[in-house]
C-alpha positions in Angstrom: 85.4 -25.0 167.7 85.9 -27.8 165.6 84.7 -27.5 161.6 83.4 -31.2 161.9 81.1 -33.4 164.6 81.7 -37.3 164.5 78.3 -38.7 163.9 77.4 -41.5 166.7 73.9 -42.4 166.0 72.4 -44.0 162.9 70.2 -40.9 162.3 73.8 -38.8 162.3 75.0 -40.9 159.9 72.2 -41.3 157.7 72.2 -37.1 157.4 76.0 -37.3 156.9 75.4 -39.7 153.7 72.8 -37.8 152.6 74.6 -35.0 152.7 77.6 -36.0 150.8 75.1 -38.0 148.5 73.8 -34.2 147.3 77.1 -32.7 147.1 77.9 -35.4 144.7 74.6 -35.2 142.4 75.4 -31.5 142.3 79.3 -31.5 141.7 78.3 -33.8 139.1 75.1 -31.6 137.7 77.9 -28.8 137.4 80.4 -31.0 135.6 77.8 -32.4 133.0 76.8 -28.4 132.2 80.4 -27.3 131.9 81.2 -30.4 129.7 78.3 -30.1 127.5 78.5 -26.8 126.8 82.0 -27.3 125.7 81.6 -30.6 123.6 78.7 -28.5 121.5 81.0 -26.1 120.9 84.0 -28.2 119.6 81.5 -30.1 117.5 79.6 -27.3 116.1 83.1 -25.7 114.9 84.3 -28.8 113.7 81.0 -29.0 111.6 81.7 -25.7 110.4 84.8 -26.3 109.4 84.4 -28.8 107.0 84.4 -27.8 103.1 83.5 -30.0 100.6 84.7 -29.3 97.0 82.8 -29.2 94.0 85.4 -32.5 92.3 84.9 -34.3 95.9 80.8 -34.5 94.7 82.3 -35.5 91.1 84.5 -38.5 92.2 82.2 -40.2 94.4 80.5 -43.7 93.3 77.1 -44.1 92.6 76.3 -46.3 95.3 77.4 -44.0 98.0 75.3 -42.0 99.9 74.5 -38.6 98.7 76.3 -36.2 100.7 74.1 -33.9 102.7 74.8 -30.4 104.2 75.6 -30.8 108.3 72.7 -29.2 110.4 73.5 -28.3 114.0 70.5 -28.8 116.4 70.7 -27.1 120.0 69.5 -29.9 122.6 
C-alpha cells in the first residue's frame, strides 16, 4: 500500500493544501516557542551580567541619561 494518494479532484486538493497549510502554522508555532524561550534566556543572562562600577557613575556627563538598574519582565 502506498504512504501517499494523488489528489484528482479540486476537493482533494483543497484538503491536501489545507493540510500542509496546518503542518506549517504548527512547525512554525513550535519554532517561535523554542526560539523564544532561548532568546529570553541569552538576554536575561546578558542583563545579568553586566556590572557597573562605582567610577563608571563618577565619569559620566551631566547631560547623559542617568543610568538605571536593568529589570527583566517575563512576557
Amino acid at each position: 500500500m502506498p504512504f501517499f494518494k494523488i489528489a484528482h479532484t479540486y476537493a482533494e486538493r483543497k484538503q491536501v493544501r489545507q493540510f500542509w497549510e496546518n503542518m506549517r502554522k504548527q512547525a512554525e508555532y513550535i519554532s517561535d516557542e523554542y526560539n523564544r524561550s532561548t532568546e529570553n534566556a541569552f538576554h536575561k543572562n546578558f542583563y545579568d551580567n553586566i556590572n557597573f562600577e562605582q567610577e563608571d557613575f563618577m565619569k559620566r556627563p551631566d547631560f547623559f541619561e542617568p543610568i538605571r538598574r536593568f529589570q527583566w519582565v517575563e512576557m
